[in-house]
C-alpha positions in Angstrom: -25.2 174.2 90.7 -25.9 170.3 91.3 -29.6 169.1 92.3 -30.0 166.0 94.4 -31.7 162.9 92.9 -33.4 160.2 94.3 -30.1 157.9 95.6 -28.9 161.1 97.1 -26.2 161.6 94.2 -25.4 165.0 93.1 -25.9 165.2 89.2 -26.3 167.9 86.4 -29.5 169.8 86.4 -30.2 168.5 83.4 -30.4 164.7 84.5 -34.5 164.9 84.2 -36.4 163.7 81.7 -37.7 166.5 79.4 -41.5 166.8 79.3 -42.7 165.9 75.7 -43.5 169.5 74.8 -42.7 172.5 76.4 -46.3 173.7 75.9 -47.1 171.3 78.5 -45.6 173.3 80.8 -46.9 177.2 82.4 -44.1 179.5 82.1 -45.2 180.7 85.6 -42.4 178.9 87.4 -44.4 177.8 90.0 -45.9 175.3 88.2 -42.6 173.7 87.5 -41.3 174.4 90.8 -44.0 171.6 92.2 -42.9 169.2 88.9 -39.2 169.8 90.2 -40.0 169.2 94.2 -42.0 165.7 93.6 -38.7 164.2 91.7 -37.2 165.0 95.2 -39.9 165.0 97.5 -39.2 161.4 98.6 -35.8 161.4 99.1 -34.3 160.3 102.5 -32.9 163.7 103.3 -32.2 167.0 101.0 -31.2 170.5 101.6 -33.4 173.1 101.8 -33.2 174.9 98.2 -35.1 177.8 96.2 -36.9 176.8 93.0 -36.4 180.2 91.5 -35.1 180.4 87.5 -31.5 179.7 88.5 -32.6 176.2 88.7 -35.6 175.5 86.6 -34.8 177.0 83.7 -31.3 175.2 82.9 -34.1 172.1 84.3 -36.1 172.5 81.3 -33.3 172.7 78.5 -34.1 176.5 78.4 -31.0 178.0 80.1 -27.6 178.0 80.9 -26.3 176.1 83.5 -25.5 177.9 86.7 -21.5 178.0 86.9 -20.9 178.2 83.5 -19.4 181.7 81.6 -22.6 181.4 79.4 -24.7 182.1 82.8 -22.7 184.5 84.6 -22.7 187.1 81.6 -26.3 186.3 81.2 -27.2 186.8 84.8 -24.5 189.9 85.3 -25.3 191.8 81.7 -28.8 191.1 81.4 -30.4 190.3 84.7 -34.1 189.5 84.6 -33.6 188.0 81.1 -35.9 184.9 80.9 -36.4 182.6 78.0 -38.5 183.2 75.0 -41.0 180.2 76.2 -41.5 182.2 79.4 -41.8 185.2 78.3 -44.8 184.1 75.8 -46.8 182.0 78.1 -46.6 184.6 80.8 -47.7 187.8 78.6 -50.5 185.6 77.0 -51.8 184.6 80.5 -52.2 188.1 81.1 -53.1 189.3 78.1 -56.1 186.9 78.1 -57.6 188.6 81.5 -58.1 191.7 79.3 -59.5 189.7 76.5 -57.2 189.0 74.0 -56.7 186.2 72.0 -56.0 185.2 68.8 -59.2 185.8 66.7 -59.5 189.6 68.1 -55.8 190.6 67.7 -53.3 191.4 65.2 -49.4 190.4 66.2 -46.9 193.2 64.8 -42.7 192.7 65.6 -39.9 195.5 65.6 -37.1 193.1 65.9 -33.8 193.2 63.8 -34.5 191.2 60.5 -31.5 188.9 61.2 -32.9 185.0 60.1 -31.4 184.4 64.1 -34.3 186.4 65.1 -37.4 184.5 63.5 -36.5 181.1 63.3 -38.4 178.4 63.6 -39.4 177.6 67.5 -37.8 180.3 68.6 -39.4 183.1 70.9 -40.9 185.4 67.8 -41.7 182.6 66.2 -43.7 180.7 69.0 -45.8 184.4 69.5 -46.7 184.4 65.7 -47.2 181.0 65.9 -50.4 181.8 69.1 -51.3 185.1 67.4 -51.6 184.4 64.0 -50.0 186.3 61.3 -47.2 188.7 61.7 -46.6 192.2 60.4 -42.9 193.4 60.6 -42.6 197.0 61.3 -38.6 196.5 62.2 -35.7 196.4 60.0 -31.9 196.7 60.8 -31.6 196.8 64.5 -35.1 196.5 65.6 -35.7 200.0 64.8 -39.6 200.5 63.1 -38.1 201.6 59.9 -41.8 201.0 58.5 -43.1 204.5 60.3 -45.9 205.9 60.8 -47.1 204.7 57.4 -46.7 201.2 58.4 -47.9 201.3 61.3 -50.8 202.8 59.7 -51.7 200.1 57.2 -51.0 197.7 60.0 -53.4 198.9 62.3 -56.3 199.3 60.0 -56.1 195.2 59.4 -57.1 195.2 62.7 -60.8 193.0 63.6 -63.7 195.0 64.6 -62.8 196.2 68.8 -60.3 193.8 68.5 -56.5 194.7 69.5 -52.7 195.3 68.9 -49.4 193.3 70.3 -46.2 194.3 69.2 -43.1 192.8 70.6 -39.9 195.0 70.0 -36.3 195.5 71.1 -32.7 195.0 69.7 -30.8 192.0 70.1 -27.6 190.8 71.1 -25.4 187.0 70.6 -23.8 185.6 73.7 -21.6 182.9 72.8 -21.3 179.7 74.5 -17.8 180.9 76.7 -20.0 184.2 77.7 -18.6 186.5 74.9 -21.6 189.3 74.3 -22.0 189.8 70.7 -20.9 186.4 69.2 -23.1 184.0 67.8 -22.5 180.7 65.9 -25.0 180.4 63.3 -26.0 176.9 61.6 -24.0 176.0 58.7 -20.6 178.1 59.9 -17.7 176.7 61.7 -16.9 180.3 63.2 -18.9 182.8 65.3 -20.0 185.8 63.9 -21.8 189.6 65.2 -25.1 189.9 66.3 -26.1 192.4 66.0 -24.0 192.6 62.9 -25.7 196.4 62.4 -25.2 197.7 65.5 -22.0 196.0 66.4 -21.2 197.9 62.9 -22.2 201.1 63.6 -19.9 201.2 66.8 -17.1 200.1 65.3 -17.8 202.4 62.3 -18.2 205.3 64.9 -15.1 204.3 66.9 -13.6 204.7 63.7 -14.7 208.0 63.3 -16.6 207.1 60.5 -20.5 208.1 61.9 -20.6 211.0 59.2 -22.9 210.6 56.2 -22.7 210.7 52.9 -25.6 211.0 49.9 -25.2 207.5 49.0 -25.5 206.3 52.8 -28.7 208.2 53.2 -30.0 206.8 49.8 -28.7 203.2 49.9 -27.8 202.1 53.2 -30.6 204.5 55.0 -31.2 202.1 57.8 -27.3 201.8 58.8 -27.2 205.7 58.5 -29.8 206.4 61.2 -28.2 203.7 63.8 -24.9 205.8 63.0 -26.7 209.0 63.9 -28.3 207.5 67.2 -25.4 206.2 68.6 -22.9 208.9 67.5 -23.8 210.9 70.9 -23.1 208.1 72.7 -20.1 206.3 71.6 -17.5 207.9 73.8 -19.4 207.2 77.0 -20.3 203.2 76.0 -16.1 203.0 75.4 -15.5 203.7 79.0 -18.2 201.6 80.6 -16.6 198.4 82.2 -18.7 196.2 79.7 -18.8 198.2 76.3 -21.1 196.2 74.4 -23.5 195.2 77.0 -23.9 199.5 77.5 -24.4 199.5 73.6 -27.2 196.8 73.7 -28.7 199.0 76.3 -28.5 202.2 74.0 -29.7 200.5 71.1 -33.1 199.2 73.3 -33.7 203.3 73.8 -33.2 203.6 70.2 -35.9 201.1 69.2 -38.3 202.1 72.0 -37.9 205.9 70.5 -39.3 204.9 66.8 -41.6 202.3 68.5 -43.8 204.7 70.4 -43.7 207.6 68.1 -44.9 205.8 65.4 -47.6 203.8 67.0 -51.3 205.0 68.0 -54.6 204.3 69.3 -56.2 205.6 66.6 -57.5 202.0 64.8 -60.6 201.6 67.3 -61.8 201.1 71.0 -59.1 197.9 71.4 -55.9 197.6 73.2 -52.4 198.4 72.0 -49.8 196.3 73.6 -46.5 197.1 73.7 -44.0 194.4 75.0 -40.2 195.4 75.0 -36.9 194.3 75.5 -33.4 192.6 74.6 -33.6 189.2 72.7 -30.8 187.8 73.6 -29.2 184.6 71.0 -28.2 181.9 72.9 -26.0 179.1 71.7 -27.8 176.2 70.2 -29.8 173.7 72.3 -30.7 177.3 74.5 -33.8 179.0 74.6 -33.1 182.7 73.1 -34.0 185.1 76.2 -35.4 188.1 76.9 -34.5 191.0 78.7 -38.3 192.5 79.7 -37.7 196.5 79.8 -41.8 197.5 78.7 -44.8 195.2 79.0 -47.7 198.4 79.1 -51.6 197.9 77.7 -52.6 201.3 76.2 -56.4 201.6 75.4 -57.9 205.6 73.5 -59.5 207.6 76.2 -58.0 205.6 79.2 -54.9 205.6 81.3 -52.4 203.1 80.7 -51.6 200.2 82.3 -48.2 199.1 83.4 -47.8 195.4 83.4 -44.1 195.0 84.1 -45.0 193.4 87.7 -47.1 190.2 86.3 -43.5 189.5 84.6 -42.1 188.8 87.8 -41.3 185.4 88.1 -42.4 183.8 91.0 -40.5 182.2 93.6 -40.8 179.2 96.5 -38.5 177.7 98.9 -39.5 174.2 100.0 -38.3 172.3 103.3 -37.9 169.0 101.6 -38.2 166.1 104.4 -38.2 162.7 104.5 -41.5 161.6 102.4 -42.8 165.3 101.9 -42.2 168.9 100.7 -43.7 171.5 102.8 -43.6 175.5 101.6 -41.2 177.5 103.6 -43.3 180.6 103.9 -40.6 183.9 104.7 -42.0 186.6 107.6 -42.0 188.6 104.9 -42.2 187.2 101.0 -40.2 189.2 98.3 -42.4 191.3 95.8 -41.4 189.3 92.8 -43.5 186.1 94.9 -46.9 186.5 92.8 -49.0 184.1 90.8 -51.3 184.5 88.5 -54.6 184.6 89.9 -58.6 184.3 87.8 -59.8 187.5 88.0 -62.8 189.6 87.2 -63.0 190.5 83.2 -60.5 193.4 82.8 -61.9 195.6 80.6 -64.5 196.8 83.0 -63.3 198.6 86.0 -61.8 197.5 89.1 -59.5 194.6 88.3 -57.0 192.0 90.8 -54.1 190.4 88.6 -51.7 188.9 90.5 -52.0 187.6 94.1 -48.7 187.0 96.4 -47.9 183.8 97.6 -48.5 185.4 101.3 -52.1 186.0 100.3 -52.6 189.1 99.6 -53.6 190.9 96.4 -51.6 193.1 94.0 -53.9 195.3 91.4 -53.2 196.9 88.5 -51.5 200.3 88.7 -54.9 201.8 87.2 -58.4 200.6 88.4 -59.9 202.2 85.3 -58.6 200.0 82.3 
C-alpha cells in the first residue's frame, strides 16, 4: 500500500517521522487516524482512503507492511491480530473504567517461557512494566503448569478488594518471508521454531512418538502433557490447508483449558481478568502481535462480563480535500466503529463502555457488574 505525501508523491508508509515514544500515542486507532490525516490534510488533492490498522500500524513501526508475505500470512492466519502496544493500551483503558490500576492489582502471565516471549519492550513486558510485578503461572507452551497451587499462592498476594489480570495464550514465530513457525533470534544467523515445544510435540506425534514413558512423565513432564493434548488431534491439523496455523489454534484451546480450571474467585470481592490469545513473534524492528480470543472480567457472586467488543479497533474514512479532512460518515457504520467513551464508575450497576462513531451507545453485555 503507498500513502500520499504532501508533494503528491507516493512513498512507503513508513516515510513519517516516528513520534518520540509510543506511549505518546492511544492504541485506540482513532487517535492516530487524526495524527495520520493532518500530514495529508493539506494536500492539493488525495484519494479518499480508510485509516483502519492496514495502514496505521505498519505507520507506527508496529506492523508489517501491506503487500509484503510477512502481512498476508499475518492478516490470512491470524486475522484480528494487533500489536502488543495496542493490545495494552486498549485493555488498560478499559480496565481503568472498572477501577483497576496498578496499586489495587496483581499482573499474573501463562505464556510459554521462551526468552522471545518476555523481552524487554515487548508486549508482556510493557503490561508488567504498567502493572507492577509479574507472577508466571505458564511453562512450556503457555500451559499453567503452576495449577491450582500456584494460582493459589498467587492470588492470596493479592491487595485488600484489589484484583487479578492474567494475560495467557501460546505463541507462534512468523518469519520475515511469511513462514509460520520461524523465528530469527538475536545472536543466530539461522531461524529457528517457535514454539519450539509445540512445533516438537507435532512432529514427535507425526512420528508416532506421542506415547509416554516413566522418564517423560518424571523429567520432561511439561513436553508429556502437550503430547497427550495434541495426540487427538494430530491427524485432523495434517490435513488442514495451513497445518501449523490449525496447531497454533489447538494449542490456544489447550492453554485456555488449564487457565480457567485452575483459576478462581476465591482471593476476595475484586475482579479476575482474563485476557487471551496468540502472541505472535514478529521479525525484528516489528511489534509482536496478538491474536485477542478472551478478554472477560469475572467478579464472585456476579455474572461475567464479556469485553471482547471494546477490542474492536475502531475505524474512519476521511474525504480528504483541498485544505481539509472531513469524516465520511457510512448510512450505516460497521460494528467494530466504537471509541472509547468516560463512563459512569463500573463497579456499580448500569454501565455505557463504548459509544459508535454514529452516536449511539454500546453497554456491557451485563448491567450488573
Amino acid at each position: 500500500m503507498r500513502m500520499p505525501t504532501l508533494d503528491g508523491k507516493p512513498r512507503r508508509s513508513g516515510f513519517l517521522p516516528k513520534l518520540a515514544s509510543r506511549r505518546d500515542v492511544v492504541a485506540g486507532v482513532t487517535a492516530a487516524s487524526l495524527l495520520l490525516t493532518s500530514q495529508v490534510a493539506n494536500a492539493e488533492s488525495a484519494p479518499s482512503f480508510s485509516a483502519e490498522q492496514d495502514l496505521v500500524f505498519p505507520w507506527m513501526g508496529w506492523s508489517p507492511e501491506v503487500e509484503t508475505k510477512l502481512y498476508k500470512t499475518l492478516q490470512t492466519e491470524f486475522p484480528g491480530a494487533i500489536p502488543g502496544t495496542a493490545l495494552h493500551e486498549r485493555t488498560k483503558q478499559v480496565l481503568g473504567m472498572f477501577g483497576l490500576n496498578s496499586q489495587n492489582s496483581l499482573f499474573g502471565t501463562s505464556i510459554c517461557s521462551d526468552e522471545i516471549n518476555n523481552m524487554k519492550g515487548d508486549m508482556a513486558h510493557t503490561m508488567e512494566d504498567y502493572w507492577g510485578e509479574v507472577f508466571p503461572l505458564g511453562g512450556l507452551g503457555g500451559v499453567g503448569f503452576t495449577g491450582k497451587t500456584g494460582f493459589g499462592a498467587f492470588s492470596h498476594h493479592v491487595p485488600q478488594d484489589g484484583n487479578i489480570v492474567i494475560l495467557f495464550g501460546p505463541h507462534i514465530g512468523i518469519s520475515s518471508s511469511g513462514e509460520i513457525g520461524k523465528t530469527l533470534r538475536q545472536g543466530q544467523a539461522k531461524e529457528s521454531g517457535a514454539c519450539g515445544a509445540v512445533l516438537g510435540a507435532y512432529g514427535q506425534c507425526k512420528d508416532g512418538n506421542c506415547n509416554q514413558n516413566h522418564d517423560d512423565l518424571e523429567f520432561d513432564m511439561q513436553q508429556a502433557y502437550i503430547r497427550k493434548k495434541l495426540a487427538p488431534h494430530i491427524q485432523r491439523i495434517q490435513q488442514e490447508p495451513v497445518p501449523l496455523s490449525a496447531l497454533t489454534q489447538q494449542a490456544y484451546k489447550m492453554v485456555e483449558e488449564s487457565v480457567v480450571n485452575i483459576v478462581d474467585n476465591d482471593f476476595g470481592s475484586g475482579n479476575l481478568v482474563l485476557i487471551g490469545g496468540i502472541q505472535i513473534n514478529m521479525p525484528d524492528g516489528l511489534e509482536d502481535h496478538f491474536q485477542p480470543k478472551m478478554f472477560k472480567v469475572m467478579r464472585k457472586g456476579k455474572p461475567t462480563v464479556d469485553l471482547m467488543r471494546s477490542l474492536d479497533i475502531p475505524v474512519q474514512t476521511y474525504e480528504l480535500s483541498r485544505g481539509r479532512a472531513t469524516p465520511a460518515k457510512p448510512a450505516t457504520p460497521p460494528a467494530s466503529m466504537m471509541t472509547l467513551s468516560e463512563v459512569p464508575d463500573a463497579t456499580g450497576g448500569p454501565a455505557t463502555l463504548v459509544r459508535g462513531d454514529d452516536g449511539s451507545w454500546l453497554q456491557l453485555d451485563q448491567s450488573n457488574i
